[in-house]
C-alpha positions, 0 to 999 in steps of 0.5 A: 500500500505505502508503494502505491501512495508513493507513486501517487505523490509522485504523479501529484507532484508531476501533474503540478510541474505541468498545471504549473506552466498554465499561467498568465504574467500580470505582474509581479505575481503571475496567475498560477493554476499550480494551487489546482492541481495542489488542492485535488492532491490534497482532497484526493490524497489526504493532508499527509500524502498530499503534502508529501506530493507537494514537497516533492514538487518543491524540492524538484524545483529546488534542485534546479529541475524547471518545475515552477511557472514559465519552466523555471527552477532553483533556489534562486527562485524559491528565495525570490518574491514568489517563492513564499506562494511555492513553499506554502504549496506544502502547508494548503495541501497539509491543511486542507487534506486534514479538512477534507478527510476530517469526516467519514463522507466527503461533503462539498462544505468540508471542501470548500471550507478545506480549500478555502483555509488553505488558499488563506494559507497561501495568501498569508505565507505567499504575502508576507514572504514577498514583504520581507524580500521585497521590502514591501509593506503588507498592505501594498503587498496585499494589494498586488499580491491577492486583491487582484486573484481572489475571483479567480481563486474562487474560481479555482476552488470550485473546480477543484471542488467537483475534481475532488468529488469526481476523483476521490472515490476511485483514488481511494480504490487504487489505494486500498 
């Protein structure tokens, strides 16, 4: 079993560097469809194993493989102005599994709510690790950093939202 949940992360973690390249430039912080692909991990996989599939997408980055939006990868990144947004991939998908799994049904209000606390969690680490590399502060950096995103996280998170439903059930079937 743990075999299969392995290779599981490590599709999760695949299926990020590919949703990861969807993204559109409008400034500092691009639109990323990377927190897509990081919320189905966590509602198919639970907060564990989803986690671990995003550790493994930072830490391929990390090393330099180019992973991360526009085929980008390094430390170097990482330690930028959006590399908070990255990082915190680990935590949403920690939390937001937990949230998800915390029940013995899945429920779209335990979803939603799942997903919501963790792009909260991302706004909050991805934002203020942009303030301290870039000096900014934290009001103007929310201005640039989430005003401008959270239609389309909404948006984001109900799609997410019917993936997970659609896909939990045979994922847990391959797990077992």
């Amino acid at each position: 079993m743990a075999t299969k949940k392995i290779a599981l992360c490590g599709l999760f973690a695949a299926i990020t560097a590919v949703v990861a390249q969807i993204s559109i430039p409008i400034g500092p912080v691009p639109i990323n469809f990377a927190a897509v692909s990081v919320f189905i991990a966590a509602g198919v996989l639970g907060g564990r194993y989803g986690s671990l599939s995003q550790m493994v997408y930072v830490l391929l980055g990390a090393v330099g493989l180019p992973v991360f939006a526009g085929f980008t990868g390094g430390v170097g990144h990482i330690a930028g102005p959006t590399g908070g947004y990255i990082v915190s991939y680990i935590i949403m998908a920690l939390v937001a599994g937990l949230l998800i799994r915390s029940g013995k049904k899945l429920s779209n209000k335990r979803i939603i709510l799942g997903l919501t606390i963790g792009q909260i969690i991302q706004y909050i680490i991805g934002t203020f690790w942009y303030c301290f590399v870039t000096k900014t502060h934290w009001l103007s950096a929310l201005m640039v950093c989430v005003v401008p995103f959270i239609i389309g996280d909404i948006i984001k998170i109900i799609i997410s939202t019917a993936a997970i439903k659609k896909l939990a059930v045979p994922f847990k079937m391959i797990i077992k």
